[in-house]
C-alpha positions as CSV (number, residue, x, y, z in Angstrom):
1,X,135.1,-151.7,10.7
2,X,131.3,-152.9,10.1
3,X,129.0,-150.9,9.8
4,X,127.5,-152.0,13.3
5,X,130.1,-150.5,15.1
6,X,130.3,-147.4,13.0
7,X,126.4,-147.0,14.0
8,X,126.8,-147.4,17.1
9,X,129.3,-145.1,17.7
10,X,127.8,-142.5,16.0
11,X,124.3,-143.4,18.1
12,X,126.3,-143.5,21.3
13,X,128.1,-139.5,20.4
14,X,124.4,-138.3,19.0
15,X,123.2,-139.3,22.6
16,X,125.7,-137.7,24.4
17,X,126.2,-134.7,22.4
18,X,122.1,-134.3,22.8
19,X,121.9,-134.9,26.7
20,X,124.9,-132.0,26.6
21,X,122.8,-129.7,24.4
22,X,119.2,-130.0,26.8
23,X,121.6,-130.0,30.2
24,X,123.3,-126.9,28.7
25,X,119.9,-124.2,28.7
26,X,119.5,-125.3,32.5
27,X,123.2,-124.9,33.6
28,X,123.1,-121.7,32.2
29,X,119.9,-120.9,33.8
30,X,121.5,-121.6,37.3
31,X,124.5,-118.8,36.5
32,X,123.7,-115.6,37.5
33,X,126.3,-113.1,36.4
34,X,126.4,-109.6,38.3
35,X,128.7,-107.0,37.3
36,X,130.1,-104.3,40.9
37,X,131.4,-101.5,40.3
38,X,133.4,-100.1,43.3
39,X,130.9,-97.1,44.6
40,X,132.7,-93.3,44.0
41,X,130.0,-92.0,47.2
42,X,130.0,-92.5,51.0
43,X,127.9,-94.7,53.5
44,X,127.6,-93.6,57.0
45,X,126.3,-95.7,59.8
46,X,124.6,-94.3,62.2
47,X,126.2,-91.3,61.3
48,X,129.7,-92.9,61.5
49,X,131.5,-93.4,58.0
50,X,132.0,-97.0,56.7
51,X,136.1,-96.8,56.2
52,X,136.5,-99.8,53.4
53,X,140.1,-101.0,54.3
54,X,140.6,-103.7,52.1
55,X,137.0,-104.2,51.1
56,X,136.0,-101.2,49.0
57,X,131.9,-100.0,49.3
58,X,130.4,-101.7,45.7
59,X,127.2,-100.5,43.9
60,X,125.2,-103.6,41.9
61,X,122.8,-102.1,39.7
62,X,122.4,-98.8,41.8
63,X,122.4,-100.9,45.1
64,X,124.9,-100.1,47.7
65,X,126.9,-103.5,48.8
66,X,128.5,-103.4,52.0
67,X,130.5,-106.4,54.2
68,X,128.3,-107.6,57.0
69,X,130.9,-108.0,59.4
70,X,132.0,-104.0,58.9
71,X,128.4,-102.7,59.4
72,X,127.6,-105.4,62.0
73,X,130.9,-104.0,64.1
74,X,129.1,-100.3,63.3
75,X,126.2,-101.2,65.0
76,X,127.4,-102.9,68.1
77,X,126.4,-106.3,66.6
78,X,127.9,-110.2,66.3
79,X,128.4,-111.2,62.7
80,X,128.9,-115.1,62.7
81,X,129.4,-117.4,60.4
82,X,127.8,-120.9,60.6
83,X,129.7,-123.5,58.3
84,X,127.6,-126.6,59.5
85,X,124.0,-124.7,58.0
86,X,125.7,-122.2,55.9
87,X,124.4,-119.1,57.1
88,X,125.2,-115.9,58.0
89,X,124.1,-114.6,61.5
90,X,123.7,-111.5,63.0
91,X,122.6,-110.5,66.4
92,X,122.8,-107.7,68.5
93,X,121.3,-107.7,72.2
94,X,119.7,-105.5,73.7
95,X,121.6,-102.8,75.9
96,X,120.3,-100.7,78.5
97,X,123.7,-99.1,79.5
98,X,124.4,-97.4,76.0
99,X,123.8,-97.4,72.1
100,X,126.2,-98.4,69.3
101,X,128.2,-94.8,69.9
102,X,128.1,-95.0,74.1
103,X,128.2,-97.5,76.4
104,X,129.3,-98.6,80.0
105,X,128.5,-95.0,81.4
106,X,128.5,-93.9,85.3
107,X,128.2,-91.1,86.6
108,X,129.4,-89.9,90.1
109,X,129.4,-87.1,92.6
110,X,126.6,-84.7,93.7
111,X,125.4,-80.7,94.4
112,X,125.8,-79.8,90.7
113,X,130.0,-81.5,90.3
114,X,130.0,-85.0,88.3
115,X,132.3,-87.6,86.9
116,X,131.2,-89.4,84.3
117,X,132.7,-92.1,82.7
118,X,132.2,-94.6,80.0
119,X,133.4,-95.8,76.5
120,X,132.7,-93.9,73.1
121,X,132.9,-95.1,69.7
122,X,133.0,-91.6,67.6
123,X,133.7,-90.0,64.2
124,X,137.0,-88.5,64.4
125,X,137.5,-89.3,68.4
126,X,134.9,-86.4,69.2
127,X,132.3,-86.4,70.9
128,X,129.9,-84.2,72.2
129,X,127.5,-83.8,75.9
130,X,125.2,-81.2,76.7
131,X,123.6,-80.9,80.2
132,X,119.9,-79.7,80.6
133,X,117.2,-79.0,83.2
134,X,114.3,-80.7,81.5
135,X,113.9,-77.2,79.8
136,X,116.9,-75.6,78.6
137,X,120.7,-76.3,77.5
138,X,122.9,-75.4,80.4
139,X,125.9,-75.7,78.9
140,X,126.9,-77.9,75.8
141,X,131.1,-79.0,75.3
142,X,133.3,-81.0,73.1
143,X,135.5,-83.6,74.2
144,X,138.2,-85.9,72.5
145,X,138.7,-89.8,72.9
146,X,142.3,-91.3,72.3
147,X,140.8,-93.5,69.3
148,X,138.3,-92.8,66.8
149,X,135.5,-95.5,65.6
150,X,135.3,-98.2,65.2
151,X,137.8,-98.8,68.2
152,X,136.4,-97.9,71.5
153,X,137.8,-95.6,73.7
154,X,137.4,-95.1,77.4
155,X,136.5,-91.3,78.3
156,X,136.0,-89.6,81.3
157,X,133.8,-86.3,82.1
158,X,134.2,-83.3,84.8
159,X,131.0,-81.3,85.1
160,X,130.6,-78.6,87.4
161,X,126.6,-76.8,87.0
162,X,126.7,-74.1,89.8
163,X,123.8,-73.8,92.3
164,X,122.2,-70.6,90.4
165,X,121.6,-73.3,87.2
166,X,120.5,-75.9,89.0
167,X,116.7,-77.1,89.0
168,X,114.6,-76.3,92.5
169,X,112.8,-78.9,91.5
170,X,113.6,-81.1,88.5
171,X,116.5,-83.6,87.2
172,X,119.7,-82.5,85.4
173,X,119.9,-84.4,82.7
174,X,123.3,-85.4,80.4
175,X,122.8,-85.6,76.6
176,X,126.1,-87.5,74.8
177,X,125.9,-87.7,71.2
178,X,127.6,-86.7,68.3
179,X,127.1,-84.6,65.0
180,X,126.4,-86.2,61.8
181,X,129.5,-85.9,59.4
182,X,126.8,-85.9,56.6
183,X,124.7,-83.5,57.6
184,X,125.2,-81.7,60.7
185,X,122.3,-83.0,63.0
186,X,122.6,-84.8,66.0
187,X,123.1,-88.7,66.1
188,X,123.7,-91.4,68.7
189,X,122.1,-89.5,71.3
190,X,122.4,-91.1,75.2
191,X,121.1,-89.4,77.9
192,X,122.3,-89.9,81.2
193,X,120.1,-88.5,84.8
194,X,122.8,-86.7,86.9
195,X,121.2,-85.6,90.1
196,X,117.4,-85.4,90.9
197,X,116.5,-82.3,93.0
198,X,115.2,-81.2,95.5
């Protein structure tokens, strides 16, 4: 072999083995490596628990990582992806008939006896109503829903307020909401006018 061709070859592998050792640094600059650690705590949305399925709640350097889709769903919103643009997108209209725990609720009858009805996605399949004058709690119950969150479930309300509770002059008002599983207080709160008087 002449010594041209042994040159060359050796110029020809210094060249390549040199554009492999500058491109290398930037490749490895591009690579960002991030260790999850499936998280041992709760997240609650909106007071309702995330349940993980088969996509566990992660923690990434003491940042909770949950699926969009899942908390989307949670809060009542659309989680879309767009393959053309590559994004993520997620919307949630407005609603002026209910929240992410109520929605779709009517209410029916007069002179203190009411139907109500509607859908409720609940901790547990429980919800709670309350009815008040404007002032003070006439009475306050518990109800159960065939389904728990995040399925909803249709339920369906009989009131009865007798004449000596109602207002002379005032609205009766209907409070739905639920307790917090984390720490007691009220969440998802919908209220609902019943009857105006007089």
């Amino acid at each position: 072999m002449s010594r041209w061709r042994r040159y060359r070859g050796f110029a020809a592998g210094a060249l390549v083995g040199g554009a492999m050792m500058t491109a290398w640094p930037t490749l490895a600059a591009t690579v960002k490596q991030i260790i999850a650690t499936e998280a041992n705590y709760s997240a609650y949305v909106n007071g309702v628990p995330y349940i993980e399925g088969d996509r566990p709640l992660l923690n990434v350097d003491g940042g909770t990582y949950v699926p969009l889709r899942a908390v989307g769903e949670l809060l009542g919103a659309q989680v879309e992806w767009n393959e053309a643009t590559r994004e993520v997108h997620i919307v949630r209209e407005a609603d002026e008939t209910g929240n992410v725990a109520f929605r779709a609720v009517t209410v029916s009858g007069s002179d203190g006896s009411y139907t109500v009805r509607g859908e409720a996605r609940v901790f547990e399949a429980t919800l709670q109503y309350a009815v008040s004058d404007g002032h003070r709690y006439l009475l306050e119950e518990t109800a159960q829903v065939r389904e728990g969150a995040p399925a909803w479930s249709a339920f369906e309300l009989k009131i009865a307020v007798p004449a000596s509770q109602r207002p002379a002059n005032g609205t009766l008002m209907l409070e739905l909401f639920e307790y917090s599983a984390k720490d007691g207080t009220k969440v998802n709160v919908w209220t609902v006018p019943l009857e105006t008087f007089p």
